[in-house]
C-alpha positions as CSV (number, residue, x, y, z in Angstrom):
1,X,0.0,0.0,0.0
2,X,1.1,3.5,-1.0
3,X,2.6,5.4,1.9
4,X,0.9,9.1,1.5
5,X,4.0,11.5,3.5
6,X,2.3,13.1,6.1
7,X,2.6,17.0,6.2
8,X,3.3,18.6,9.9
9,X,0.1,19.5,11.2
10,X,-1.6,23.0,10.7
11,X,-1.8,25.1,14.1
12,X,-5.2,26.3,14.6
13,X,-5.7,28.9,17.1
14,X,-9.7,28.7,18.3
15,X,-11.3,31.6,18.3
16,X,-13.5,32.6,22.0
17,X,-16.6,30.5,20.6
18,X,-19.9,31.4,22.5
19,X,-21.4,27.2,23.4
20,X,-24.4,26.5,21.1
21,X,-26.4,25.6,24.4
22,X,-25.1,24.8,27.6
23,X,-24.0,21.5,27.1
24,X,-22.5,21.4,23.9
25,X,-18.9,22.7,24.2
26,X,-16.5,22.1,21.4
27,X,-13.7,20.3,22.7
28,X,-11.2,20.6,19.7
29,X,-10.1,23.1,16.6
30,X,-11.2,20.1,14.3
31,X,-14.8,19.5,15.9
32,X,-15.0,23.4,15.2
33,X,-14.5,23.4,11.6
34,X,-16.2,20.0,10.9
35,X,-19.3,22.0,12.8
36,X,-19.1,24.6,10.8
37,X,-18.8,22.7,7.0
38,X,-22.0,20.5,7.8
39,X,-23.7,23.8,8.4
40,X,-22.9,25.3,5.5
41,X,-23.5,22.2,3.6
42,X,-26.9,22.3,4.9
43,X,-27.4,26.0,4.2
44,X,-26.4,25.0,0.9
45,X,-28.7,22.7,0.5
46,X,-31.9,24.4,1.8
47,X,-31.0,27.1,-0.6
48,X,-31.0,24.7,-3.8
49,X,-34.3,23.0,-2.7
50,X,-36.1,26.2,-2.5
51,X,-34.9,27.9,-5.9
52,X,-35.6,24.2,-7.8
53,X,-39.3,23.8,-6.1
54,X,-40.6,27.4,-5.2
55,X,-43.8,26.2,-5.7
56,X,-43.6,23.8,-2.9
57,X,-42.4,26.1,-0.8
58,X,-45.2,28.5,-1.4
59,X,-47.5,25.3,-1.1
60,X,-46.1,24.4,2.2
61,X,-48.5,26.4,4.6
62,X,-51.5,24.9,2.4
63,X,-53.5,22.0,4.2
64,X,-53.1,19.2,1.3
65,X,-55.1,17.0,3.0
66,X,-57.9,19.0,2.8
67,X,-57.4,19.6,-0.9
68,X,-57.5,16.1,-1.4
69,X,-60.5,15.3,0.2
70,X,-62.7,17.9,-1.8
71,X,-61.3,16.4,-4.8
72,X,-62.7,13.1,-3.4
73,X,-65.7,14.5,-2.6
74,X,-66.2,16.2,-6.0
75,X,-66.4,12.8,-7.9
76,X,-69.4,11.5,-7.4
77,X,-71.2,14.9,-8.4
78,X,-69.0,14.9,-11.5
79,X,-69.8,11.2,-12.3
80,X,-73.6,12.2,-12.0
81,X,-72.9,14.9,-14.9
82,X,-71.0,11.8,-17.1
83,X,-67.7,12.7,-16.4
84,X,-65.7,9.4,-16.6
85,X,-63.3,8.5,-13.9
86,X,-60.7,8.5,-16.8
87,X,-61.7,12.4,-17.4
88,X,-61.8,13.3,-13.8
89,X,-58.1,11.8,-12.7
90,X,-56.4,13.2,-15.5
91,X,-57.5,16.3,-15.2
92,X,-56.2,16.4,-11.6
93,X,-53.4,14.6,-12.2
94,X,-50.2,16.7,-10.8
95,X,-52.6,19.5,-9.7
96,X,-51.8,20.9,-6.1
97,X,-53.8,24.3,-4.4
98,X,-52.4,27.8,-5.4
99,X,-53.0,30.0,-2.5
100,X,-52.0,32.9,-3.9
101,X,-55.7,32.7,-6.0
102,X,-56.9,33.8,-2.2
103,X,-54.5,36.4,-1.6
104,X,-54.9,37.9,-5.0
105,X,-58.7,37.0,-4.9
106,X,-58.5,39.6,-1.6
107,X,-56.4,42.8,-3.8
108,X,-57.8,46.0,-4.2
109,X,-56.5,49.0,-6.4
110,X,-55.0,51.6,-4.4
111,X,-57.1,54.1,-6.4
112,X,-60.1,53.9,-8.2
113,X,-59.0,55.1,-11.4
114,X,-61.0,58.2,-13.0
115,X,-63.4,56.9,-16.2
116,X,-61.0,58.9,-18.8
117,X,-58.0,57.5,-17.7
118,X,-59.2,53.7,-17.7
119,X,-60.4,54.4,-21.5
120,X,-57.3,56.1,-22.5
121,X,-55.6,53.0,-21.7
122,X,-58.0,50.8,-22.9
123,X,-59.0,52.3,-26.5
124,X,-55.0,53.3,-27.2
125,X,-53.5,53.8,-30.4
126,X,-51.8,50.6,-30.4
127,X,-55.1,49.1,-29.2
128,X,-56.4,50.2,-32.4
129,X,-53.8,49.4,-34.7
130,X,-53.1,45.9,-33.9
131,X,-57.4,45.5,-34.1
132,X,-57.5,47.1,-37.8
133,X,-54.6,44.2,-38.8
134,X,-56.5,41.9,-37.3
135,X,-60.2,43.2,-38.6
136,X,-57.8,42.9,-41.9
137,X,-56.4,38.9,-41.5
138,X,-59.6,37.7,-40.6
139,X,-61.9,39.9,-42.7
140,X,-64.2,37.0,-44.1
141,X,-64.7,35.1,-41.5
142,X,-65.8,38.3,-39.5
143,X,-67.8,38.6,-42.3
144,X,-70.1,35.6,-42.9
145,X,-70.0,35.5,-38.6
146,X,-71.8,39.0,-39.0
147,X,-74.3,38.0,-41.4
148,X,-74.9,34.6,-39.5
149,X,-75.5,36.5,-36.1
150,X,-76.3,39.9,-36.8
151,X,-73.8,41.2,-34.4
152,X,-71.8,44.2,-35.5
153,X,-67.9,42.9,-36.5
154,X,-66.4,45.6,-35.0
155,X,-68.1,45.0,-31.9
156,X,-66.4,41.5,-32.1
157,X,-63.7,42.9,-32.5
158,X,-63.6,45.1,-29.8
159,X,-64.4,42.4,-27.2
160,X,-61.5,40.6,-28.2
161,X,-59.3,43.3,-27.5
162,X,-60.4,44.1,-24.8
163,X,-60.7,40.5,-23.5
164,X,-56.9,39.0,-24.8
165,X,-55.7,42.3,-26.5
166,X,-56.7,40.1,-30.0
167,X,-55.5,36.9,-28.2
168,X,-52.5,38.1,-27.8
169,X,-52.6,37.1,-24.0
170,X,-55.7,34.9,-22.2
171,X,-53.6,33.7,-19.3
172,X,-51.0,31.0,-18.6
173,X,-53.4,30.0,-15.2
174,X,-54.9,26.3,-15.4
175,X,-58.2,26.4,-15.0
176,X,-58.8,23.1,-13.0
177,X,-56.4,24.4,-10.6
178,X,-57.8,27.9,-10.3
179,X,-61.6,26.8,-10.0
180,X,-60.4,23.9,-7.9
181,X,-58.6,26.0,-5.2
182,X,-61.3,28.5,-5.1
183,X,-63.7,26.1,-4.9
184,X,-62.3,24.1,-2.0
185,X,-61.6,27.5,-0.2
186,X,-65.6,28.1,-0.4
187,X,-64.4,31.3,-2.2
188,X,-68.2,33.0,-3.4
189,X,-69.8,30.0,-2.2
190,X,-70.2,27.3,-4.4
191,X,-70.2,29.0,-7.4
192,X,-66.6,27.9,-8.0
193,X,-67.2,24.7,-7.0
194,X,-69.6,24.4,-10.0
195,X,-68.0,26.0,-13.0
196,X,-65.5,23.5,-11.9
197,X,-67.6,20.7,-12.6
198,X,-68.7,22.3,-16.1
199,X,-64.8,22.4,-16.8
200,X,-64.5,18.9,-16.0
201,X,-67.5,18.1,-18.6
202,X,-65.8,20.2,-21.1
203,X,-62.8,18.1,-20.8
204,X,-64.8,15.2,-20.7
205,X,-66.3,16.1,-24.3
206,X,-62.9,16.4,-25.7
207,X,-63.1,20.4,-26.8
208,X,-59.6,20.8,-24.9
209,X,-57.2,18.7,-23.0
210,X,-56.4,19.4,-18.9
211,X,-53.4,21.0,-20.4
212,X,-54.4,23.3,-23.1
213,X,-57.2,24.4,-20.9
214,X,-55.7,27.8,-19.5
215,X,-57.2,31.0,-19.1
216,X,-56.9,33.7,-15.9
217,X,-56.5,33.2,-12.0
218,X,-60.7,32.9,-11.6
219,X,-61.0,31.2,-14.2
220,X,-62.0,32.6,-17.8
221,X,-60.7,31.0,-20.4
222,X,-59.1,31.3,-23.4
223,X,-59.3,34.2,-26.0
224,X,-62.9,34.5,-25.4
225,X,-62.5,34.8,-21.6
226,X,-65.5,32.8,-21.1
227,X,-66.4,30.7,-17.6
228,X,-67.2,27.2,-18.3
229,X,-70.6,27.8,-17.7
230,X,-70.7,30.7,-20.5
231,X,-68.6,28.2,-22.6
232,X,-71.3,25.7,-22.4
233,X,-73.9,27.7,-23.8
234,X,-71.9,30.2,-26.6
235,X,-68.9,28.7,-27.5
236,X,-69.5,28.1,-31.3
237,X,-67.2,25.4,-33.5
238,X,-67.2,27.2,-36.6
239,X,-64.3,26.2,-38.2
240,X,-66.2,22.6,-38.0
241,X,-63.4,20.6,-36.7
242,X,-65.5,18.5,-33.6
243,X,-64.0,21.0,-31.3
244,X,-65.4,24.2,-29.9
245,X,-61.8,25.6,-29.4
246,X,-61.9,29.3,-27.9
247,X,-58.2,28.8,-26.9
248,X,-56.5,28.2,-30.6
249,X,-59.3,29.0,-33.1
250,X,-59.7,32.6,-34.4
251,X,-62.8,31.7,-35.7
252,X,-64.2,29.7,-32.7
253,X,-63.6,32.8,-30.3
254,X,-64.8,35.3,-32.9
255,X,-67.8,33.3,-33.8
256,X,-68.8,32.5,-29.8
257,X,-68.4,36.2,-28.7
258,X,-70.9,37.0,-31.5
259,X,-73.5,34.1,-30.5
260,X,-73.3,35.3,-26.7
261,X,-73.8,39.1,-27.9
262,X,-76.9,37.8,-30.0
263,X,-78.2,35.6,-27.4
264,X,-78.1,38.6,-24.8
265,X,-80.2,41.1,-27.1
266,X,-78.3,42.3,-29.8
267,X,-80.4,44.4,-32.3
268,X,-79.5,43.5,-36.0
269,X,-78.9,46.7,-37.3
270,X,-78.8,49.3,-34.8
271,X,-75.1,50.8,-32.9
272,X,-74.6,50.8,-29.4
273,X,-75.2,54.5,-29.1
274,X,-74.4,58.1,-30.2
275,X,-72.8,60.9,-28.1
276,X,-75.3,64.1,-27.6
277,X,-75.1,67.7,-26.2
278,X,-77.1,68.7,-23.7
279,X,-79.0,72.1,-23.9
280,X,-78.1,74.1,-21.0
281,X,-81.7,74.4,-19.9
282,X,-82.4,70.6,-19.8
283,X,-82.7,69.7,-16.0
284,X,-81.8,66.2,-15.4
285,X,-84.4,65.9,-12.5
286,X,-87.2,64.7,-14.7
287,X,-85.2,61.5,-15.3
288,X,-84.8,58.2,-14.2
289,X,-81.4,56.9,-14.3
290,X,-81.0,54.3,-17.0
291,X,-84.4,55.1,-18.3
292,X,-84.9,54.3,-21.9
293,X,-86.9,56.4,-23.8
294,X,-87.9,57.0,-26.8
295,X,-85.4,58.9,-29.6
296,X,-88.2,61.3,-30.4
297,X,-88.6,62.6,-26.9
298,X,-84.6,62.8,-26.5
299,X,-85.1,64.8,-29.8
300,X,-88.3,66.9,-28.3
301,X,-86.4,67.7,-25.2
302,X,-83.4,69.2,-27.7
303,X,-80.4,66.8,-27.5
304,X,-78.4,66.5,-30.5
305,X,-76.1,64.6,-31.8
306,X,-72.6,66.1,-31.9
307,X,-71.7,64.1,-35.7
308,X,-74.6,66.1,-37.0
309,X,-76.4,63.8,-38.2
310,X,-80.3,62.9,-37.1
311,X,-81.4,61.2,-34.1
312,X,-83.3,58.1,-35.1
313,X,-87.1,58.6,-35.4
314,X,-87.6,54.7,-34.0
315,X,-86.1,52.8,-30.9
316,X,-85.4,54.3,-27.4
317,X,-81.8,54.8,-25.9
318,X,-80.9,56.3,-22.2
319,X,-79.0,58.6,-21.3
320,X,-75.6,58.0,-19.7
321,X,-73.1,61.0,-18.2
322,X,-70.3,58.8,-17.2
323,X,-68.3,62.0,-15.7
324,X,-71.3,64.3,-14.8
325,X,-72.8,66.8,-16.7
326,X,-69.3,68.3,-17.5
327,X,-68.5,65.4,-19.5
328,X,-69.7,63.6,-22.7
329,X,-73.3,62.7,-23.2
330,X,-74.4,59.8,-24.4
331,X,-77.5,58.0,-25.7
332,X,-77.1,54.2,-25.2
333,X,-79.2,51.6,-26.9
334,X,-80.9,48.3,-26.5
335,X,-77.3,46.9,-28.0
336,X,-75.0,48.5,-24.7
337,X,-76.7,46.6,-22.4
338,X,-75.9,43.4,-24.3
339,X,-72.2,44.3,-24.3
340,X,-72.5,45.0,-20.4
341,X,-73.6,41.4,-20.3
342,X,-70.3,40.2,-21.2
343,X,-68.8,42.2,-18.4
344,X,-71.1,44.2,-15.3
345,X,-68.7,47.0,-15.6
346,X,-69.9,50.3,-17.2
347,X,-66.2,51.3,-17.6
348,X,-65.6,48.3,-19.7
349,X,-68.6,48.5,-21.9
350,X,-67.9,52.0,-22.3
351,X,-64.5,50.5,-23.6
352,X,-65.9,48.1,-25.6
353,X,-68.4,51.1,-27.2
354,X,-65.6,53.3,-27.8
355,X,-63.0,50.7,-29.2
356,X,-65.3,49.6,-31.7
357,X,-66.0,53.2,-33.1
358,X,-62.1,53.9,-33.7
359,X,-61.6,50.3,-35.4
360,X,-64.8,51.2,-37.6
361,X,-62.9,54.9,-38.6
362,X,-65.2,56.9,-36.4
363,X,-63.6,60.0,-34.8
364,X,-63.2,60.1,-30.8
365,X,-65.3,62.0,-28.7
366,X,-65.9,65.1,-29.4
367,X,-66.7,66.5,-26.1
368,X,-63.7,66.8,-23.5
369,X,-63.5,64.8,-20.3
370,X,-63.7,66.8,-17.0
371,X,-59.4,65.9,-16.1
372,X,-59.4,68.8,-13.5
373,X,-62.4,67.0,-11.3
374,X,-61.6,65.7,-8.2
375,X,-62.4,62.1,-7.8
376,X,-62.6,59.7,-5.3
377,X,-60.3,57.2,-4.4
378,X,-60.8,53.8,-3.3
379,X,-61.3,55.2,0.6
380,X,-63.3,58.0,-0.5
381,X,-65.4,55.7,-2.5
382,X,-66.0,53.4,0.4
383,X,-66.8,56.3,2.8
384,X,-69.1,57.2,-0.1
385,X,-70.7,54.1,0.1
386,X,-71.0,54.0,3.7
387,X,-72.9,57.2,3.7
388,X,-75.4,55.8,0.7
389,X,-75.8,53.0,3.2
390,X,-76.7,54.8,5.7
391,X,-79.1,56.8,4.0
392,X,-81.1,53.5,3.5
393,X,-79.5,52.7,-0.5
394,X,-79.1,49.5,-1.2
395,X,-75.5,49.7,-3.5
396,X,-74.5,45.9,-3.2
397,X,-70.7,45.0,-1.9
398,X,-68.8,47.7,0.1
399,X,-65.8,47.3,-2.4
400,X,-64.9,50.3,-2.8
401,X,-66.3,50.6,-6.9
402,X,-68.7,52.8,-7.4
403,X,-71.0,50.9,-9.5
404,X,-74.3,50.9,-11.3
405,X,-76.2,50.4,-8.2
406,X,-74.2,53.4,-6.5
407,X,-74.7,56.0,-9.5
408,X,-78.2,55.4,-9.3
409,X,-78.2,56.0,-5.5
410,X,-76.3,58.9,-6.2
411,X,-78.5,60.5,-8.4
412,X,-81.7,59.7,-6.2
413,X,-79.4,61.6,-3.6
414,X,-78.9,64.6,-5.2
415,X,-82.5,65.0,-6.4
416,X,-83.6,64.7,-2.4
417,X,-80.8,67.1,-1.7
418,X,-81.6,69.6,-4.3
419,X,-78.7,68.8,-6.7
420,X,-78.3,68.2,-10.5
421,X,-78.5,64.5,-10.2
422,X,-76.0,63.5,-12.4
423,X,-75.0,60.2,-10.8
424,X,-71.5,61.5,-10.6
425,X,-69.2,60.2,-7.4
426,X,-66.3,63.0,-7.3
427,X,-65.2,64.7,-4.1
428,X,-67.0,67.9,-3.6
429,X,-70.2,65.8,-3.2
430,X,-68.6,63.4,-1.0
431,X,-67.8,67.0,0.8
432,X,-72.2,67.6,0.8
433,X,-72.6,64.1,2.0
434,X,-70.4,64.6,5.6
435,X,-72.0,67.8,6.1
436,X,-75.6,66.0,5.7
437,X,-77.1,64.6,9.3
């Protein structure tokens, strides 16, 4: 055996070493440094595990065992709606809880962000650019899906930006996943817990596999954005391949946007609305908010449009001031409230409206936005609410968004307290409503 020459010793000098506890007392200068490599080894180590599997570590706090047994509990219910056991493992095959849906479920915008500035950002120039190539790559199929439907292309059109930005983005989230940890977290109820079973039977009819199926965090899916439920009912395979594939197929998504406009009262024919001026002695107290009315009474009572052209001598429309009576004026048809169906927000409709105006080559509004106004933020607009609430409105969720339910408080309001009932939350009124007993 090889004789390896030994080299004199190295003279450590231990440094004054505080004892880990009382009884452990390092009783040489090699048990020192053998200490100190296995903790570094295991420091080492930690740190690899955690940058390979972040996921698990985010996972780690979750109660897996309770995840599993709603997925066990789920499968008879799911078997009752003929979803196969061969369906229902795959799709939750690898599938673990996210719980950071909950946390993100929970966020709330710092500020609630003025009507103008939300559709600046919404209907940009880019916004519009990239929807005329697109209006231009797909111009036939929007075509024949207009005719077939009755549904305004450009209306189409605009959904889709506004839903994937023309599918260039519908979310990398999987859907069982998402509905599955909301569900088991009794997030909203159970209302989760059932579009979760309608995904399952969508996977079960072979439209999508468990891993194609991706949409956002709660759920919407592909470029379409539609729950499972909506998918059920609209999606449309009109490319005729078996599958109705909102996720892949242009035409698919184009097509099932237009049949869930239709089925939700689309007019053939007629726009979503026209933008009117106000004559200055028109008092807003002898309406209802969101009343339609006929266009020859809009026309009697001297509202006009600002294109030039004539009001309509058939149909109704209401009238919407979205930023108060300083703002634009619009007349909204039948057809607005069936883009509102796609999404409750007035914002986003208004969005919708707007975008499809500038991809059909019609000029922006005409009347200037009231930028100097001082609106609420997202605490102003809950103490807003809190006052409405204690006036005896009923406004819905104390979120913070002052929504439909809340403009039409806040016009009954001001008609009470001798105000031009405009609907409009902005701060000097929130000023009226503290001084009000």
């Amino acid at each position: 055996m090889k004789q390896i020459s030994q080299k004199p010793p190295i003279k450590i000098v231990p440094l004054p070493l505080r004892p880990l506890c009382r009884r452990q007392v390092f009783s040489s200068p090699g048990q020192i440094l053998r200490t100190a490599m296995l903790f570094c080894i295991f420091c080492l180590a930690f740190a690899l595990a955690a940058a390979n599997n972040p996921a698990k570590a985010e996972d780690a706090g979750h109660n897996d065992a309770a995840f599993d047994n709603f997925v066990a509990a789920l499968w008879p219910d799911a078997q009752r709606m003929g979803v196969s056991r061969a369906t229902f493992d795959a799709a939750f095959q690898g599938v673990n809880p996210d719980p950071s849906l909950l946390k993100h479920s929970g966020k709330q915008a710092e500020f609630v962000k003025p009507i103008w500035q939300y559709l600046s950002a919404t209907v940009s120039p880019a916004r519009v650019a990239r929807g005329r190539e697109r209006e231009a790559e797909f111009a036939d199929t929007l075509a024949r899906i207009e005719a077939r439907y009755g549904v305004d292309r450009f209306v189409i059109l605009a959904v889709w930006g506004m839903e994937t930005n023309y599918g260039a983005y519908s979310g990398k989230s999987s859907i069982v996943r998402s509905l599955a940890t909301l569900a088991e977290a009794k997030y909203r109820g159970t209302f989760f817990r059932d579009e979760l079973l309608v995904a399952l039977k969508i996977l079960e009819e072979r439209h999508i596999s468990p891993e194609g199926m991706l949409g956002s965090w709660a759920g919407a899916m592909g470029q379409t954005q539609f729950m499972p439920s909506s998918f059920m009912k609209y999606a449309v395979d009109w490319d005729g391949d078996g599958h109705k594939d909102i996720w892949t197929s242009v035409p698919d998504a184009l097509a099932s946007t237009a049949y869930y406009l239709a089925e939700h009262g689309w007019i053939k024919g007629w726009t979503w609305g026209y933008e009117v001026v106000l004559p200055s002695n028109l008092s807003l107290k002898a309406f209802e908010p969101h009343e339609f009315r006929p266009f020859t009474q809009w026309t009697a009572a001297g509202l006009v449009r600002t294109d030039g052209e004539s009001m309509p001598r058939i149909g109704e429309a209401a009238l919407m001031l979205p930023a108060g009576r300083s703002g634009p004026a619009i007349l909204v048809t039948r057809n607005f409230q069936a883009i509102k169906s796609y999404n409750a927000s007035t914002a986003y409709a208004l969005g919708v409206a707007f975008l499809s105006d500038r991809l059909a080559g019609a000029p922006a509004l005409r009347t200037p936005w009231p930028v100097h106004e001082r609106t609420l933020d997202t605490n102003q607009s809950v103490e807003m609410q809190k006052h409405l609430i204690r006036l005896g409105y009923r406004i819905g969720d104390l979120d913070g968004k002052i929504g439909e339910k809340a403009q039409v408080a806040i016009r009954h309001y001001q008609r009470q307290a001798g105000l031009e009932p405009d609907g409009f939350a902005s701060v000097p009124l929130l000023e009226k409503m503290r001084k009000r007993p």
